[in-house]
C-alpha positions in Angstrom: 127.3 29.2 41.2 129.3 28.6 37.9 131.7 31.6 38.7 132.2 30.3 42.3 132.6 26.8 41.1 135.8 28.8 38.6 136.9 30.9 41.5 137.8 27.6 43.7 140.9 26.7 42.5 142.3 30.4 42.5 141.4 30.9 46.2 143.0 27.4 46.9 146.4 28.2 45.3 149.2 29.1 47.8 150.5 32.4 46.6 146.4 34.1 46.1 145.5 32.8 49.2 148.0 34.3 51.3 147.3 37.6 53.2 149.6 40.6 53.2 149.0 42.4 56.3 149.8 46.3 56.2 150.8 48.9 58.6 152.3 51.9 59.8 154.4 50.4 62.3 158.1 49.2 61.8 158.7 45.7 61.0 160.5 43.1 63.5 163.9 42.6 62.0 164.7 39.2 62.1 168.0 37.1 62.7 169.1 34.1 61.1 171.3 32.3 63.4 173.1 29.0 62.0 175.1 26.8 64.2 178.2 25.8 62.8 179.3 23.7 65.9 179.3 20.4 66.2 177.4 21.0 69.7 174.2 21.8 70.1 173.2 25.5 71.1 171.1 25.2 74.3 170.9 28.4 75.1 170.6 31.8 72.6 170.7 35.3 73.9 169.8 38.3 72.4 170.3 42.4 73.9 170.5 45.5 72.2 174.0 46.7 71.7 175.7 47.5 75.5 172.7 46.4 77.6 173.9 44.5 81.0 171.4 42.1 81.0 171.8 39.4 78.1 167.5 39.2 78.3 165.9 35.3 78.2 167.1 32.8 76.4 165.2 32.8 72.9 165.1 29.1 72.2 163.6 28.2 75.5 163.0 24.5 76.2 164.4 24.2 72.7 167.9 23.4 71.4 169.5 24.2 68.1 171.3 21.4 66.5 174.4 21.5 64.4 173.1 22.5 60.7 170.0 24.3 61.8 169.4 27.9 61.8 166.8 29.7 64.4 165.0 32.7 63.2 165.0 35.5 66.1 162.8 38.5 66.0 164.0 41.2 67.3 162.5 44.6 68.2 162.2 47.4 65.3 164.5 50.5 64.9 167.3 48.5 67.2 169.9 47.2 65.0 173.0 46.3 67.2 172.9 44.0 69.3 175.1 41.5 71.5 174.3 38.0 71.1 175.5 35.4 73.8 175.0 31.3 73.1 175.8 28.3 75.4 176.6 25.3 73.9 175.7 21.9 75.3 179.0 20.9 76.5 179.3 24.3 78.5 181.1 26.8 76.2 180.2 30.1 75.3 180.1 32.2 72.4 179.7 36.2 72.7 179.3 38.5 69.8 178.9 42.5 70.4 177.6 45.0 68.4 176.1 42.9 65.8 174.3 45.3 63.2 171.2 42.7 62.5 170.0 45.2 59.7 173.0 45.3 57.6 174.1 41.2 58.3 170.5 39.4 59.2 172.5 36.3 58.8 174.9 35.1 61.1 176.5 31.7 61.9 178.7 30.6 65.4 181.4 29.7 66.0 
């Protein structure tokens, strides 16, 4: 009981408690989009490189607001892709070929 009782406050701390999961399979690379507008992103598109369907819209019923960054996972061994946002006053921003491996941080405009 005494060694449980010492144990406790190890198993509560943050960094023992977490769980490191471990596989064979390639990890999702993920995309760190900031918005640098002044308009909120209402809409955030995501396709592999070339592809003539920009796929759904990755925020969904959400909207990213100046200052904020979304984190988008994207599929593993694909690293270009084309990104397409609509803003909330109607514009659009396209970037194409974006090598997500090489730059997993990226801010529009």
């Amino acid at each position: 009981m005494r060694r449980l009782a010492l144990l406790l406050p190890l198993l509560a701390s943050p960094a023992l408690a977490q769980v490191q999961t471990v596989s064979n399979a390639a990890p999702d690379i993920i995309l760190n989009l900031l918005n640098r507008d002044p308009a909120a992103m209402h809409e955030i598109h995501v396709s592999p490189a070339g592809s003539r369907d920009w796929g759904p819209d990755r925020l969904g019923a959400f909207v990213l607001v100046p200052g904020r960054a979304a984190r988008i996972a994207l599929a593993p061994g694909q690293c270009l892709h084309d990104i397409r946002v609509v803003f909330a006053d109607g514009r659009v921003a396209e970037r194409r070929g974006v090598d997500a491996c090489a730059t997993p941080r990226m801010a529009l405009p």
